[in-house]
C-alpha positions in Angstrom: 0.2 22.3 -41.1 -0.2 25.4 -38.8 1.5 25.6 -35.5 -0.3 27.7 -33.3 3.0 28.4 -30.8 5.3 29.7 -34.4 2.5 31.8 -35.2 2.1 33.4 -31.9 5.8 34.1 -32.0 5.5 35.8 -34.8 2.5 37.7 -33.7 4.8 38.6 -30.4 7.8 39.6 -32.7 5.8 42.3 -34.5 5.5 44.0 -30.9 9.4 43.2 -30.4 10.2 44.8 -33.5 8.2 48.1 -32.7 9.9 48.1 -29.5 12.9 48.4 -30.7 12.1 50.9 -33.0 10.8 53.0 -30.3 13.6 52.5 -27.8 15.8 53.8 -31.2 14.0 56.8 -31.3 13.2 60.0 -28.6 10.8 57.9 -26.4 8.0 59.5 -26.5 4.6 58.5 -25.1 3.7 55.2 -26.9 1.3 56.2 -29.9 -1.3 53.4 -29.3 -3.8 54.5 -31.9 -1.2 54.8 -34.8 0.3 51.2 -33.7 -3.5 49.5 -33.6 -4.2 50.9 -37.3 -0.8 50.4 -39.0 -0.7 46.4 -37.9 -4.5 46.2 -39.0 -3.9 48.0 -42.0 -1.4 45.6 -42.7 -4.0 41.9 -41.6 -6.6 43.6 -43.1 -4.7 44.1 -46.7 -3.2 40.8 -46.6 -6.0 38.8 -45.7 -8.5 41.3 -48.2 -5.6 40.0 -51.0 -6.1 36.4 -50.6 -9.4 35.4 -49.3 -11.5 36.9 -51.9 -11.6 35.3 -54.9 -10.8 38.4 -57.7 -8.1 39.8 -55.5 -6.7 36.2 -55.3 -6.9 35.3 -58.8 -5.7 38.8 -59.9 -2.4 38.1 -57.7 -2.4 34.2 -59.1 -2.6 36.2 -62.6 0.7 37.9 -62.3 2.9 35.2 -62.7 1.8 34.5 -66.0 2.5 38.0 -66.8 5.3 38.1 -65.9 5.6 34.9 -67.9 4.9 36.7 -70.8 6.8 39.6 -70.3 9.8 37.7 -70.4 9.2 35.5 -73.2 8.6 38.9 -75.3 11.9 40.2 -73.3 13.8 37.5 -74.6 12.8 37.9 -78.3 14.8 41.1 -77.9 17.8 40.1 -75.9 18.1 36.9 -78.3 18.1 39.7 -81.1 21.1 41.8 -79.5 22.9 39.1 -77.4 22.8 35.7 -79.7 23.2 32.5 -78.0 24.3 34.5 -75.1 20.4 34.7 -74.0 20.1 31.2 -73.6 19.2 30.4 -77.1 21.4 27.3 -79.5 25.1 27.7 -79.4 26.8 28.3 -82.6 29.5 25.9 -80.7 29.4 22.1 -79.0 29.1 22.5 -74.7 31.3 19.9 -73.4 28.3 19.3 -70.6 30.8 17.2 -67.8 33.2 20.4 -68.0 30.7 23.3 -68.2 30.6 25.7 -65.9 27.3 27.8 -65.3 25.3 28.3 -68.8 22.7 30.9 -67.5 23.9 34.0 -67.7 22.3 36.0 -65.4 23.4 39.5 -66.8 22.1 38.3 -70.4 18.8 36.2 -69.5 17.6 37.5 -66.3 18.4 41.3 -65.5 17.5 42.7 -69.3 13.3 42.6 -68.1 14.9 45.6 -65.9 15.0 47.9 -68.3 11.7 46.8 -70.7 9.7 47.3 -67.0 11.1 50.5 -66.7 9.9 51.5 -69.8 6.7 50.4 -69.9 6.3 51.5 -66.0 7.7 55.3 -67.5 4.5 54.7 -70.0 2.0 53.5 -68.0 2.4 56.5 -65.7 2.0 58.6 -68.5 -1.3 57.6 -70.0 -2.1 58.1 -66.3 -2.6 54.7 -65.6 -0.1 54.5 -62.6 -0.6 57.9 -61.4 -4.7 57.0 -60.8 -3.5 53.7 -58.7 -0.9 55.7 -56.6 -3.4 58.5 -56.2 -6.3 55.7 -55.0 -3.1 54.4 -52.4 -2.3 57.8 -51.0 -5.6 58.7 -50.4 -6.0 55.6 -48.1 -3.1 55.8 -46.4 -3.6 59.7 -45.9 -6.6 59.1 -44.2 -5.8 56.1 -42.5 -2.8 56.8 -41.3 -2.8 60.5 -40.9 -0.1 61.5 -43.5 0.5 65.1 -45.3 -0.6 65.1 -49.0 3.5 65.1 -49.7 4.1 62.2 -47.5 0.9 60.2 -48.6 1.8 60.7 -52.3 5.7 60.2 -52.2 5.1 57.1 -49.8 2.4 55.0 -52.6 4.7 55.6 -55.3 7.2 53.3 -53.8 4.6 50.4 -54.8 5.9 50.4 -58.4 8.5 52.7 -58.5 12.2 53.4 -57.1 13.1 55.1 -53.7 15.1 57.5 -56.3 11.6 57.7 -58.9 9.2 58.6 -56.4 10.7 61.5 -55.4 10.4 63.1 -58.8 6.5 63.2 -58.1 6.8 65.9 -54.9 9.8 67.4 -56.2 7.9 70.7 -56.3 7.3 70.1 -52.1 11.1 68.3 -51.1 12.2 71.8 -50.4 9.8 72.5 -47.3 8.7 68.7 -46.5 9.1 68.1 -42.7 12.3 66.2 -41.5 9.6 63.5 -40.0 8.3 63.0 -43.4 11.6 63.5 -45.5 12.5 60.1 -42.8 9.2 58.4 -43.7 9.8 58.7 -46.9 13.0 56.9 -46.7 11.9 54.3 -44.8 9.1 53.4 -47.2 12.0 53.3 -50.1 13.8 51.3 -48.1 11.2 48.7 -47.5 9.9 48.4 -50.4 10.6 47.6 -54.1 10.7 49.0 -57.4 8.1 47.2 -60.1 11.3 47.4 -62.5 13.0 44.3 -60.2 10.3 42.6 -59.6 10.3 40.2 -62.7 13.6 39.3 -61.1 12.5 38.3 -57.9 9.9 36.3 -59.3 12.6 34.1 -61.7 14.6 33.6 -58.7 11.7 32.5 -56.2 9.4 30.6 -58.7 10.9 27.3 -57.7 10.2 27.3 -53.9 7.5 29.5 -54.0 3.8 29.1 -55.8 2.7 32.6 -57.0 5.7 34.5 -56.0 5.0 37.5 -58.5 1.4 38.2 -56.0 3.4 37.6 -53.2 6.2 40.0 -54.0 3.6 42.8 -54.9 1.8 42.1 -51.8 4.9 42.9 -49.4 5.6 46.0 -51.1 2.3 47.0 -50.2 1.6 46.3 -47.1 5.4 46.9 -45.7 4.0 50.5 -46.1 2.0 51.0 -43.2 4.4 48.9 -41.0 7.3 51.6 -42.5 4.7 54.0 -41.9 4.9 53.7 -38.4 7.9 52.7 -37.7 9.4 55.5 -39.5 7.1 57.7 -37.3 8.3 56.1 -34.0 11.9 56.6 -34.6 11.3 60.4 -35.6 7.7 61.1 -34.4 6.0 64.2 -36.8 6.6 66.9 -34.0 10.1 66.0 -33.4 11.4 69.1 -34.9 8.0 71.2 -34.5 7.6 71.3 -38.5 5.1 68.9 -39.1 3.4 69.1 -42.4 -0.1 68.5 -42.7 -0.7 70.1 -46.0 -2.9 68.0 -48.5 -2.8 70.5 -51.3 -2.7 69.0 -54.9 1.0 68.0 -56.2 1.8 67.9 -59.5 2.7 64.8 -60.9 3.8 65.9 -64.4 7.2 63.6 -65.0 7.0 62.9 -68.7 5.9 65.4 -71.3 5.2 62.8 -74.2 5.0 59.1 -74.1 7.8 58.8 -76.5 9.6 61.2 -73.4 8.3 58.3 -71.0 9.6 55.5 -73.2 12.8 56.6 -74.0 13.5 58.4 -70.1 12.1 55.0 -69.0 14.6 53.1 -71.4 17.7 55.0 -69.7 16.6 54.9 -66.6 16.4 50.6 -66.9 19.9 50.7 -68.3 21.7 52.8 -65.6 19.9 50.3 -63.1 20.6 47.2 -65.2 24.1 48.3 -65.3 24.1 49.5 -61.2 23.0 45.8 -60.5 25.9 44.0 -62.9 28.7 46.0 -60.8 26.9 45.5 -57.3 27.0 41.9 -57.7 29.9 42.1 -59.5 32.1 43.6 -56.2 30.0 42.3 -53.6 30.2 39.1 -54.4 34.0 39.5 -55.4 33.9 40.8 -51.8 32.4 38.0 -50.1 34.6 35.5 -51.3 37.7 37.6 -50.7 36.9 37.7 -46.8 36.0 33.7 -47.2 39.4 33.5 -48.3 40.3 35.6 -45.0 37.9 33.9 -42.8 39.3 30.4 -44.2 43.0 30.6 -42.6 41.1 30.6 -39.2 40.2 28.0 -37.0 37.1 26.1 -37.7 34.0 26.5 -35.6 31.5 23.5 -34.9 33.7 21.3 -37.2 33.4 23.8 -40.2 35.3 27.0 -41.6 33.9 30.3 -40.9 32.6 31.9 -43.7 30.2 35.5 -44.2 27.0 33.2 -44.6 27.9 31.8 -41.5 28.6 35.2 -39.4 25.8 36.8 -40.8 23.3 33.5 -39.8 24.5 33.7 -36.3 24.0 37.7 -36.0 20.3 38.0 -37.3 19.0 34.4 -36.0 17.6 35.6 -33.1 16.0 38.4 -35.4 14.1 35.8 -37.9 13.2 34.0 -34.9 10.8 36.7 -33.7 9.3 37.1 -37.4 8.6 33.2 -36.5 10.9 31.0 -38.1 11.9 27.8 -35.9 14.9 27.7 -34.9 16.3 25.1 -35.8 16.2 27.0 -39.5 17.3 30.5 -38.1 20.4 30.3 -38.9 20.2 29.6 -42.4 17.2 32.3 -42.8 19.7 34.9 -40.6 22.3 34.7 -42.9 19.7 35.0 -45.8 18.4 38.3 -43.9 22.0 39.5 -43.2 22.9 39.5 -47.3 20.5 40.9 -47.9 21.4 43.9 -45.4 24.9 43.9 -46.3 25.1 43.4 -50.0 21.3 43.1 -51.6 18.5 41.3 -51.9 19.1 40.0 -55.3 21.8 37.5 -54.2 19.6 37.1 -50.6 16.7 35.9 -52.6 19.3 33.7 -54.3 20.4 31.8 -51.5 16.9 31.6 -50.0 15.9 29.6 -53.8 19.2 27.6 -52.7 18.2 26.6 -49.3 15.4 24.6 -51.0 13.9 21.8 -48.3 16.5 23.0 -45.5 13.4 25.5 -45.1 10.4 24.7 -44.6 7.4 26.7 -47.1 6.3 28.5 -43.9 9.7 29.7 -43.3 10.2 30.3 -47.7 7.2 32.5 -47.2 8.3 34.3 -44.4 11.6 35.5 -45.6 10.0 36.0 -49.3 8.6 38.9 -47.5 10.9 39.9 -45.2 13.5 40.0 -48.0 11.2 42.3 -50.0 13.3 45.5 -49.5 15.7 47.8 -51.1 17.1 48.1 -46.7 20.8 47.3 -47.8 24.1 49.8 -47.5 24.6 50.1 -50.8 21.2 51.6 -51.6 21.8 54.3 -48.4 24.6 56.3 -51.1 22.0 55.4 -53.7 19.0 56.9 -51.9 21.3 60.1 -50.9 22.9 60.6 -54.5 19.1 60.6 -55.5 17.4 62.4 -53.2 20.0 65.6 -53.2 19.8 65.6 -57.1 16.5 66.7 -56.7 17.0 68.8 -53.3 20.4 69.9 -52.8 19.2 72.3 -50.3 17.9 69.4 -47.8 21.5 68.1 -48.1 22.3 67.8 -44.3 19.2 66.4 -43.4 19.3 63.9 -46.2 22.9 62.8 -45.1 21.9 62.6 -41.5 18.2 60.8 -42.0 19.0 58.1 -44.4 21.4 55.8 -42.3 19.0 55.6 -39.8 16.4 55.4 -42.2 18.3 51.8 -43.0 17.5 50.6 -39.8 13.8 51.2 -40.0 13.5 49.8 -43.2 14.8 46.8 -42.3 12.4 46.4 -39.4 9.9 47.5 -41.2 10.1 44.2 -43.9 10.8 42.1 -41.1 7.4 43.0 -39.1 5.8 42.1 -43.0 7.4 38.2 -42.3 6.4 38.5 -38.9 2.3 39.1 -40.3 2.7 36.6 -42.7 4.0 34.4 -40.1 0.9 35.2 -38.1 -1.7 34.2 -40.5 -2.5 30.9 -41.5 -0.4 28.7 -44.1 -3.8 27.9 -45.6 -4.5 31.6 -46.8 -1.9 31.3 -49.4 -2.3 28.2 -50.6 
């Protein structure tokens, strides 16, 4: 059931969040118009998505294709990995004794790198390129962007804040700092269609539909990014805004056997990026649980990073309209996420099972739905000056506040969701 006083904080919390946003930028007059069209862009998408039947069965469609993508994964990793993909063991498991059987490098991560083929192919034959072309269009004239801006911005949809790039490479030299930052932002806030699959194994349990859900926060996290991005470093900040709409080319592949096989090592370097980054960062974690364990305890338990990190971004997740009395178990989702990724956030939050309740699951679906963590700041700057080494100081100064606004950004995404009705999305 709705409650009327959560969803009111949440519609609060989205004014909260672009506050603060503001008061972390120059403080300049209040843009009123670019505030009104951004959140409505954002209701209007969300509601659009799930009240009309095709959209809604289109997004209910996605789970069972990414259903099948993964059964079609797994006849390849069974192939190459054995019984390591989750197939028969060749070997007796002593079931009382045995430790954890899924193997999330073998079973789960491998879809990385088939949808980063196939994403490589699709854009190709085109197919991607007329979608992201359709997006930018909309949000250059809704939201006032540069052609650059617009295009670089809807590519985030379904591909990497390192991809998207690739597609105004011939414009990174001269693009505006403003929209260099925007650009940012919307990477940060949004996710690559290569993950995705992942995201949807890990949330399928507490979540009904979670592969339309995590497509919808990455889109409509970009006009809230959008502005944010423009409040913290408004377009005439450094008197260089770019307004030009001229055509970009978009020529990334040359042939689709070039697609499949860039597309192919592309999945793997990211496939292998995620083992190590869960790999440390977890090793991390426990290392200053260890730490934190030789302390006293707090409310009649040890301290412990889930803990810290509940108690910092509670009062955060209680403006995007969770209760709370859950806060602190959705902060500390939030705060793993910022700090190490949202792979192992969206693994906790799939943990926390009936400790939240499917309001608060769906709020923090979205407001995880981000690549905002540090780790992805040197990966965003080592991509980025690959393809302009001459924007190397303003790269290295934008992106860390770029973070921030991210973050915000997929947090004023929960807060929408929280606004609207439970119903909507059942």
């Amino acid at each position: 059931m709705d409650d009327p006083g959560l969803q009111l904080r949440s519609f609060l919390g989205l004014f909260a969040f672009i506050a603060i946003c503001w008061a972390l930028g120059p403080r300049k007059s209040v843009p009123v118009k670019l505030i009104g069209g951004s959140l409505a862009l954002q209701f209007l998408i969300a509601i659009a998505l799930y009240s009309f039947a095709p959209t809604r069965a289109f997004l209910g469609s996605l789970t069972g294709v990414v259903q099948a993508l993964q059964t079609a994964t797994m006849e390849g990793v069974d192939f190459v990995f054995g019984y390591l993909s989750g197939s028969g063991a060749p070997f007796v498991i002593d079931e009382s004794s045995a430790g954890r059987t899924f193997i999330f490098a073998f079973q789960a991560l491998p879809m990385v790198i088939v949808l980063s083929a196939l994403s490589a192919l699709l854009w190709r034959w085109r197919i991607l390129e007329l979608v992201v072309r359709g997006f930018a269009f909309a949000f250059r004239k809704t939201l006032g962007l540069s052609g650059a801006a617009s295009l670089g911005a809807s590519a985030n949809i379904f591909l990497g804040m390192t991809e998207s790039p690739l597609l105004i490479r011939p414009r990174m030299p001269q693009i505006s700092r403003s929209d260099l930052f925007l650009i940012m932002t919307v990477g940060f806030s949004t996710v690559a269609g290569s993950v995705m699959a992942v995201y949807v194994g890990q949330l399928s349990d507490v979540i009904d539909g979670a592969a339309g859900h995590i497509v919808t926060a990455s889109l409509i996290s970009i006009p809230a990014a959008v502005l944010l991005a423009r409040l913290m470093h408004p377009a005439d900040a450094d008197g260089d805004e770019d307004r030009t709409t001229e055509k970009i080319p978009t020529t990334v592949y040359h042939s689709s056997m070039d697609a499949l096989t860039t597309g192919v090592t592309d999945g793997v370097r990211l496939f292998i990026n995620i083992i190590a980054m869960l790999l440390v960062f977890i090793a991390i974690v426990a290392l200053v649980n260890m730490m934190l364990g030789g302390l006293p305890d707090v409310g009649g338990l040890p301290l412990s990073v889930d803990r810290i990190l509940g108690w910092a971004f509670a009062p955060i997740v209680w403006l995007a309209g969770v209760p709370w009395s859950e806060a602190t178990d959705a902060g500390a989702v939030m705060g793993l996420k910022t700090a190490l990724n949202e792979i192992i956030a969206y693994e906790r939050l799939a943990a926390l099972g009936d400790d939240l309740s499917p309001r608060s699951h769906l709020i923090m679906a979205y407001a995880v739905c981000g690549f905002a963590n540090f780790s992805s700041v040197g990966i965003l700057i080592g991509g980025m000056l690959a393809i302009a080494p001459s924007r190397r100081e303003d790269i290295l100064g934008l992106a860390p506040k770029a973070l921030i606004s991210g973050t915000f950004a997929t947090l004023m995404t929960g807060a929408v969701i929280g606004t609207l009705p439970l119903s909507l999305f059942s």
